[in-house]
C-alpha positions as CSV (number, residue, x, y, z in Angstrom):
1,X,-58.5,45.0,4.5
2,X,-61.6,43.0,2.3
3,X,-63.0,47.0,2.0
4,X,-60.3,48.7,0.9
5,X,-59.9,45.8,-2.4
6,X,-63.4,46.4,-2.8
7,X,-63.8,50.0,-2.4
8,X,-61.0,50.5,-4.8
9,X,-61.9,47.8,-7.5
10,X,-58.8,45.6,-6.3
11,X,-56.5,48.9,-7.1
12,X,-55.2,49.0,-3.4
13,X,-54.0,46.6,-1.5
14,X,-53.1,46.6,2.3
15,X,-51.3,44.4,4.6
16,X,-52.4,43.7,8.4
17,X,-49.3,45.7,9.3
18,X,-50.3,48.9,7.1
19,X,-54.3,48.6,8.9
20,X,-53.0,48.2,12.2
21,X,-50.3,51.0,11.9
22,X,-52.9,53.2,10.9
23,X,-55.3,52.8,13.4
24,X,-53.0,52.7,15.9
25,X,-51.9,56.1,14.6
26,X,-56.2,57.2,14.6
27,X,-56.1,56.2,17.9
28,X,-52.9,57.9,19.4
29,X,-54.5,61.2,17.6
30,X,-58.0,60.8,19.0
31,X,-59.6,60.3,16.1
32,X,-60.9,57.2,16.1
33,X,-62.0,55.0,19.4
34,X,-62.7,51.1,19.8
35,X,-66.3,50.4,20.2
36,X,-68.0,47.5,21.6
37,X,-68.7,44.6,18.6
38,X,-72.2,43.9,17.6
39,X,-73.1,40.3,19.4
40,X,-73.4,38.7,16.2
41,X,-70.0,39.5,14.9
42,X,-67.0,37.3,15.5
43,X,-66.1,39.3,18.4
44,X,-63.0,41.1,16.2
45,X,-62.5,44.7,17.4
46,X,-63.5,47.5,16.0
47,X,-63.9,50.8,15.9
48,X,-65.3,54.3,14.9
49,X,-64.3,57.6,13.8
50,X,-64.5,60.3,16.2
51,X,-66.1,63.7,15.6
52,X,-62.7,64.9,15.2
53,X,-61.4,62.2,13.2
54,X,-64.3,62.8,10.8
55,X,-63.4,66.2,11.0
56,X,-60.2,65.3,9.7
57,X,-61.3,63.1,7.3
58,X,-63.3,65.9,5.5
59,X,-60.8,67.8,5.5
60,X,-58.5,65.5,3.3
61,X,-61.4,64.7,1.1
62,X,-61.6,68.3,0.2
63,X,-58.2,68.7,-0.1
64,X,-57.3,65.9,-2.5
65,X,-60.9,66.6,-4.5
66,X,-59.5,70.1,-4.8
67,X,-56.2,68.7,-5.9
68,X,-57.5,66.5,-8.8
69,X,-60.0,69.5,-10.0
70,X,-57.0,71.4,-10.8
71,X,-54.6,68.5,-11.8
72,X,-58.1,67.7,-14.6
73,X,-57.7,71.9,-15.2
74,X,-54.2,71.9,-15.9
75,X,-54.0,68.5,-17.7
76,X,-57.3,69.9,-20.3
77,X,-54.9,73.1,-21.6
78,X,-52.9,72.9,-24.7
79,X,-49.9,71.6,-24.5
80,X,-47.7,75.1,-25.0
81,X,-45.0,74.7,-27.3
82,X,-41.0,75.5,-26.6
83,X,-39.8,78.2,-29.0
């Protein structure tokens, strides 16, 4: 939850219900799997993607990148005027 705020400059937000949800979800799908903690960590769980979950993952990136290239296209012509 601490990443997302500071991945997104405090833009998002999420709740433990939201994280949990969504891995639960990564799980159910295979793609992601709970991996041991490192000994020095406070013994939370935690886990990984899986190849096919960073598949996945890839996969949206490009998507959504693709998205906003053409949203940027679209939003850079002249506004076209009714008649």
């Amino acid at each position: 939850m601490k990443d997302v705020g500071q991945l997104s400059d405090g833009a998002c937000k999420i709740g433990p219900a939201t994280l949990y949800t969504a891995i639960e979800r990564l799980l159910d799908l295979g793609w992601a799997e709970e991996v041991d903690a490192p000994a020095e960590t406070d013994g939370r769980r935690r886990y990984q993607l899986t190849r096919e979950g960073r598949a996945a993952l890839h996969a949206e990136v490009e998507c959504r990148e693709s998205a906003v290239l053409k949203t940027r296209a679209l939003s850079a012509r002249p506004a076209r005027s009714r008649a």
